[in-house]
C-alpha positions in Angstrom: 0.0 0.0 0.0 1.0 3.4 -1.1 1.4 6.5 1.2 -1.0 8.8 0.3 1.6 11.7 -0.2 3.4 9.6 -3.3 -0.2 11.0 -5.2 1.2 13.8 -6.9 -2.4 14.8 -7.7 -3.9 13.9 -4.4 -1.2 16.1 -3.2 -1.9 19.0 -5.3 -5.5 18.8 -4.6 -4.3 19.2 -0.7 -2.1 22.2 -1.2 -5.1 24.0 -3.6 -7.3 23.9 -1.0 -5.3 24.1 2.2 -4.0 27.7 0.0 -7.9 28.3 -0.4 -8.6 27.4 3.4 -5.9 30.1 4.6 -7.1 32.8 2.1 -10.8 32.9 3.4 -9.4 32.4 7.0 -7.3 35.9 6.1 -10.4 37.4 4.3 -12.4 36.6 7.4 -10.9 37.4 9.8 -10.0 41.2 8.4 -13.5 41.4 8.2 -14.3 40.1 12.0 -11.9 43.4 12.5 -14.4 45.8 11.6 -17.6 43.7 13.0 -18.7 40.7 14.4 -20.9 38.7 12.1 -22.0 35.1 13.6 -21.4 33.7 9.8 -18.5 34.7 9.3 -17.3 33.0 12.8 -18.4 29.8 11.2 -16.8 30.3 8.0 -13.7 30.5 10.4 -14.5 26.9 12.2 -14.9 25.2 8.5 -12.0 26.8 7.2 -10.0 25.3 10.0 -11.8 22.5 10.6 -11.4 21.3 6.9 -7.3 22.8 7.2 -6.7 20.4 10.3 -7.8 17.1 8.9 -6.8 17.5 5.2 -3.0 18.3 7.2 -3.4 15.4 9.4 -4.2 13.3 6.7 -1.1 14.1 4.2 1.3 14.3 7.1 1.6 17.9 8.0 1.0 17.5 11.9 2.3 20.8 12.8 -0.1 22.5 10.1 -3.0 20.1 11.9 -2.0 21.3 15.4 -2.2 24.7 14.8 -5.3 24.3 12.7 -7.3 22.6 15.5 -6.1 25.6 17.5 -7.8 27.8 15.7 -10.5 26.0 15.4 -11.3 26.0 18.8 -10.7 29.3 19.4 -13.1 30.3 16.5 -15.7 27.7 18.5 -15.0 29.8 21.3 -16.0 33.0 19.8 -18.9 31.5 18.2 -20.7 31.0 21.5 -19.0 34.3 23.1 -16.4 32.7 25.5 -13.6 34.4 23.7 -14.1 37.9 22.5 -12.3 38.8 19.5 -10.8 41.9 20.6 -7.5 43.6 18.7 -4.5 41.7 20.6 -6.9 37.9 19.6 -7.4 39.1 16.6 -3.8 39.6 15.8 -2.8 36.3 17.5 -5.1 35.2 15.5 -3.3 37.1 11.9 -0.3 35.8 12.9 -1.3 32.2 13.2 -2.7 32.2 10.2 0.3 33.5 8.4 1.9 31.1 10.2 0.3 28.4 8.5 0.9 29.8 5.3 4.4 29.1 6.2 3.6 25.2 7.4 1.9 24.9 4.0 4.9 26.0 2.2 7.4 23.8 4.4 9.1 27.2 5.6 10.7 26.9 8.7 8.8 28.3 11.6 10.3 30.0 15.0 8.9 29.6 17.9 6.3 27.3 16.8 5.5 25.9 20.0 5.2 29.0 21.9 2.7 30.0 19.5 0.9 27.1 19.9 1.1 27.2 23.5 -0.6 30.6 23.6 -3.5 29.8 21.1 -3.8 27.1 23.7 -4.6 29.3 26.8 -7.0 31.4 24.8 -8.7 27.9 24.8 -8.9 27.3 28.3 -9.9 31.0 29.7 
């Protein structure tokens, strides 16, 4: 049995939409600057929802990891636990950008702290 990431076109279907994933995350979460709109918030949970398994499936854990981090938070702010005031939402930017960088197998400093911090937002 084959590893799924020797499918070149399985592969490329993966980084297309993982790309597409982080650009509405980006677009959507400029908006949630200005406003919050409840649809929007779940556009955010898809988004990473869909970024965190695709990863975990092809192998990109750290990608997954960060995703499901988001994901909660965005879950969070759905049902008000977290507000999305200007330092979450540049956490928030960051990460994101972040895993633009995962995606394109850049290296990544201080990856874990990161993590680590999207992590308490989770557990206020």
């Amino acid at each position: 049995m084959s590893d799924i990431t020797d499918n070149q076109e399985l592969m490329d279907i993966f980084y297309e939409e993982a790309q597409a994933n982080i650009e509405e995350m980006r677009k959507d979460l400029s908006t949630l600057e200005e406003e919050y709109v409840p649809t929007i918030v779940h556009r955010l949970i898809l988004c990473a929802h869909n970024l965190k398994s695709s990863a975990g499936v092809v192998g990109f854990y750290d990608l997954s990891k960060l995703s499901s981090a988001l994901e909660k938070i965005f879950k969070k702010a759905k049902v008000e636990e977290t507000e999305l005031n200007t330092d979450v939402i540049s956490i928030l930017s960051h990460s994101i950008e972040v895993c633009q960088k995962l995606l394109n197998k850049e290296k990544v400093v201080a990856y874990k702290e990161l993590l680590s911090q999207l992590n308490k937002f989770t557990h206020l």
